[in-house]
BAKE-450734 format. One record per residue (C-alpha): residue in three letters; chain; x, y, z. Coordinates in steps of 0.5 Angstrom, whole numbers, plus 2048, in hexadecimal, padded with zeros to 3 digits. Example, Ala and Ser with C-alpha at 12.3 -4.5 7.8 and 13.67 -1.06 7.14 Angstrom:
! BAKE-450734
ATOM code unit  xx  yy  zz
ATOM  ALA    A 819 7F7 810
ATOM  SER    A 81B 7FE 80E
! end
This chain:
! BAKE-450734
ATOM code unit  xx  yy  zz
ATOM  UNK    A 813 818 806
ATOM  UNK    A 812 813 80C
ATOM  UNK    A 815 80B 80A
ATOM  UNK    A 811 808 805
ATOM  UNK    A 80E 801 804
ATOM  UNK    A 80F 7FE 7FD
ATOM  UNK    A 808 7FB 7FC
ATOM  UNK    A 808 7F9 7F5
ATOM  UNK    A 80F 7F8 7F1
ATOM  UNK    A 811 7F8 7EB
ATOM  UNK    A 810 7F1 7E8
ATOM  UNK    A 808 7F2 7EB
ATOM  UNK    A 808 7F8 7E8
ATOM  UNK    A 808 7F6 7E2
ATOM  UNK    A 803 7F0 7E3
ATOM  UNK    A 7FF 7F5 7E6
ATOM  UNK    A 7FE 7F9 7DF
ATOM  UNK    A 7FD 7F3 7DB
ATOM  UNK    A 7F8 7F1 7DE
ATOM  UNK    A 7F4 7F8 7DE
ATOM  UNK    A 7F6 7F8 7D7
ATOM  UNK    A 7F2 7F1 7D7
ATOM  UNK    A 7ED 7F4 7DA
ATOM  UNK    A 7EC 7FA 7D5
ATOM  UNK    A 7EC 7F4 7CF
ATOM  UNK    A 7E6 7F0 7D2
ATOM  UNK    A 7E2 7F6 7D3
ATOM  UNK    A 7E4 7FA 7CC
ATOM  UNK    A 7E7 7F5 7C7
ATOM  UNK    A 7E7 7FA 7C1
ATOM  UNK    A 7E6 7FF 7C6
ATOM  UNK    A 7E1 802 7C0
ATOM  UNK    A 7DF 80A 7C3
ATOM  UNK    A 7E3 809 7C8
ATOM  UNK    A 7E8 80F 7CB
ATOM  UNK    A 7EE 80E 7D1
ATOM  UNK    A 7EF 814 7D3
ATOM  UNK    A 7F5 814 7D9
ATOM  UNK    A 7F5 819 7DF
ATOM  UNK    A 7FB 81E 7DF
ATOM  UNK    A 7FF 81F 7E2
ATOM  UNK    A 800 818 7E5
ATOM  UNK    A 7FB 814 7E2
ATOM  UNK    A 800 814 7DB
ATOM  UNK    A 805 80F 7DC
ATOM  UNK    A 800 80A 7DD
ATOM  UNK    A 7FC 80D 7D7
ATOM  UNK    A 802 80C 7D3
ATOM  UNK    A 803 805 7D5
ATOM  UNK    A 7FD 803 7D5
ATOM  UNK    A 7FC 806 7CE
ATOM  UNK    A 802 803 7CB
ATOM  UNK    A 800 7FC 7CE
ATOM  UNK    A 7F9 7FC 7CB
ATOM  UNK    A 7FC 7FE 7C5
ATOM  UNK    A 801 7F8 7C4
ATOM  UNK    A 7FA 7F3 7C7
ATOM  UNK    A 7F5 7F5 7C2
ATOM  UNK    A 7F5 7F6 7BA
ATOM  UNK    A 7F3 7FD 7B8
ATOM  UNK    A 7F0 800 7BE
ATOM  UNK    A 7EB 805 7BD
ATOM  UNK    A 7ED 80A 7C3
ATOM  UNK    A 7EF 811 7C4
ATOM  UNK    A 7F4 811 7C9
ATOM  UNK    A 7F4 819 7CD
ATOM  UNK    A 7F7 81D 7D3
ATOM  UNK    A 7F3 821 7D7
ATOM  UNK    A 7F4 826 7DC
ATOM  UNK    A 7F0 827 7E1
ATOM  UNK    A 7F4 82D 7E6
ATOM  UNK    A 7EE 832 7E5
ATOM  UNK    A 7E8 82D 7E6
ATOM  UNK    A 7EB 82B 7ED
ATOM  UNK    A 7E7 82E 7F2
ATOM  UNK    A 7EE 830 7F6
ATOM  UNK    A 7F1 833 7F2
ATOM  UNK    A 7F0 83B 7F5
ATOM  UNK    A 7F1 838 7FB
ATOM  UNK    A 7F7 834 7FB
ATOM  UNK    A 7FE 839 7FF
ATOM  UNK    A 801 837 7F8
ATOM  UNK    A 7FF 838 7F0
ATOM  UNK    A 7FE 831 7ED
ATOM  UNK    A 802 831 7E8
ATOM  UNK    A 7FD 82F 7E0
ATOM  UNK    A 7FF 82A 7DC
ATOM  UNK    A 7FD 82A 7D4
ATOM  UNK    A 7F7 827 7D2
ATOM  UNK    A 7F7 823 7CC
ATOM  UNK    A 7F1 822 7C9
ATOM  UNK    A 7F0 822 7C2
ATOM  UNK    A 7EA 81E 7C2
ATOM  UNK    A 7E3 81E 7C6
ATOM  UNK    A 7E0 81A 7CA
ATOM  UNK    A 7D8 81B 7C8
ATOM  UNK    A 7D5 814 7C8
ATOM  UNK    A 7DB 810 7C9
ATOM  UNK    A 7DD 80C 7CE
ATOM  UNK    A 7E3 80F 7D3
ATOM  UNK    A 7E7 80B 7D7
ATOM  UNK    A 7EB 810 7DC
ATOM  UNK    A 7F2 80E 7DF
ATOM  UNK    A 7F5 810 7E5
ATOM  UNK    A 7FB 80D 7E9
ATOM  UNK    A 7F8 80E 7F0
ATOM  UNK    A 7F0 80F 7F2
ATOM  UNK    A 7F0 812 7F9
ATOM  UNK    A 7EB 816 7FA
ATOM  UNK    A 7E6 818 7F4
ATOM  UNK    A 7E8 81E 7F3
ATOM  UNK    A 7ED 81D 7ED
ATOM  UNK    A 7E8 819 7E9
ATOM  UNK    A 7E3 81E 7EA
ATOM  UNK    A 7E6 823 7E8
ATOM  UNK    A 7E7 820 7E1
ATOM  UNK    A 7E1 81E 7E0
ATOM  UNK    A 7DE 826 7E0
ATOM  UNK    A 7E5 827 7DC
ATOM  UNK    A 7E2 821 7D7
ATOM  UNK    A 7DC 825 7D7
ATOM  UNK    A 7DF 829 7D2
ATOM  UNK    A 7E1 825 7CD
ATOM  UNK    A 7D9 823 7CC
ATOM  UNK    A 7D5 81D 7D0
ATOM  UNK    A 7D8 816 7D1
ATOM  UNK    A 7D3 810 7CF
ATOM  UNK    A 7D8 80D 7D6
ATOM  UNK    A 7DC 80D 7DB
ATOM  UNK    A 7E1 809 7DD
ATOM  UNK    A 7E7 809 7E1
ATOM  UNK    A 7EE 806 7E3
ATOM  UNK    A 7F2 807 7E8
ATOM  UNK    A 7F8 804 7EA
ATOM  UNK    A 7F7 804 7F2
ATOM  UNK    A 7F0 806 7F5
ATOM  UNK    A 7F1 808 7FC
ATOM  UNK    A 7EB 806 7FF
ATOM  UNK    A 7EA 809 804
ATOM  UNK    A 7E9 812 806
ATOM  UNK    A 7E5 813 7FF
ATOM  UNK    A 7E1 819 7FF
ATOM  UNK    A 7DD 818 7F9
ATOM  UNK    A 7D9 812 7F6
ATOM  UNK    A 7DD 810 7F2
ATOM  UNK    A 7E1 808 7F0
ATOM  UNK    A 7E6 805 7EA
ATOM  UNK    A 7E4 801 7E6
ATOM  UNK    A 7EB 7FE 7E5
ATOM  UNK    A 7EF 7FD 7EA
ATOM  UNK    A 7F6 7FC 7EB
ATOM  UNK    A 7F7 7FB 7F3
ATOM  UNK    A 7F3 7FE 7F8
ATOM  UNK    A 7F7 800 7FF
ATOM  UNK    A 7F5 801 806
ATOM  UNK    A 7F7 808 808
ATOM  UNK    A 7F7 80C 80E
ATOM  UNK    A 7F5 813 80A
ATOM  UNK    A 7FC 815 80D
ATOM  UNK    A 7FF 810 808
ATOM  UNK    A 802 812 801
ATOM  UNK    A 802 80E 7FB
ATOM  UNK    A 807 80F 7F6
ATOM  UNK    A 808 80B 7EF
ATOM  UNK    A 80F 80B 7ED
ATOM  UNK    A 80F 80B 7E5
ATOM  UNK    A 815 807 7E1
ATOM  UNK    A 817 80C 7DC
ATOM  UNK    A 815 812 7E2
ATOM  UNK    A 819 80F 7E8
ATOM  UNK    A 81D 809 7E6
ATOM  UNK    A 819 804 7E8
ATOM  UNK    A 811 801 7E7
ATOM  UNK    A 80F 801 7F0
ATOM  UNK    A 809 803 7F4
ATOM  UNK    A 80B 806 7FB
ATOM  UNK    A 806 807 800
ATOM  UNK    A 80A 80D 805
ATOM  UNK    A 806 80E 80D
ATOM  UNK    A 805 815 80B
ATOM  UNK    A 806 819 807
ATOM  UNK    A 80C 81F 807
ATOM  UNK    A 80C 826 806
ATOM  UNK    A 80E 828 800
! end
């Protein structure tokens, strides 16, 4: 990859998740019908943290925490050069009636979050939708659709790949904004 510019470090990293996880109390105190489900593949490690940390802020939360795969529901995945790869579905629960909040690490385009709100669809019919994202890259989206919660939003070029960087999965909590991305 091109040389990368760091745009938010570790120490605001972590300010970054604790003010969403904040953000989600003001809005779900008990978080009474109330279902987080995480995007995979790349959505978990900011499930996992925000789960956790929701966790240790509220008494006795009422969510189910889920993993959902969304690979068959995208609308590329016959036509990309290489087969995506599926993650695991981990859903033991429905979501009919029950207010969802999705999570994912970076909201380009739309299309991701569309593709789980059809995969959503079979496990029944939310009362409401709402989602998180740690970046929103602004600009080039294909499809109306906006984060609820956000972590930062970024300037693009479409050229310009985000990359998060997880502590537990590359050693440190950093996000890197690269001119473009490399061919892999």
């Amino acid at each position: 990859m091109a040389r990368a510019r760091t745009i938010l470090t570790t120490e605001k990293f972590k300010l970054t998740i604790e003010r969403l996880c904040h953000q989600l109390v003001e809005n779900h105190p008990r978080f009474e019908h109330t279902c987080i489900i995480g995007i995979q593949p790349r959505g978990i490690p900011l499930a996992d943290r925000i789960v956790k940390r929701l966790r240790t802020m509220v008494k006795n939360p009422e969510f189910n925490y889920g993993k959902l795969d969304i690979t068959f529901y995208r609308d590329d995945f016959r036509i990309r050069q290489t087969p995506l790869e599926a993650s695991t579905t981990e859903m033991e629960f429905l979501v009919e009636d029950k207010n969802v909040i999705l999570i994912d690490d970076v909201l380009y385009t739309g299309r991701t979050v569309q593709a789980a709100l059809t995969a959503i669809n079979h496990y029944g019919r939310p009362r409401k939708v709402e989602l998180l994202a740690l970046i929103d890259r602004r600009f080039n989206r294909h499809l109306p659709i906006q984060s609820d919660y956000t972590g930062m939003i970024v300037d693009a070029l479409d050229e310009a790949y985000v990359k998060v960087e997880w502590e537990d999965i590359d050693g440190t909590d950093k996000i890197k904004l690269y001119p473009k991305k490399a061919n892999t």
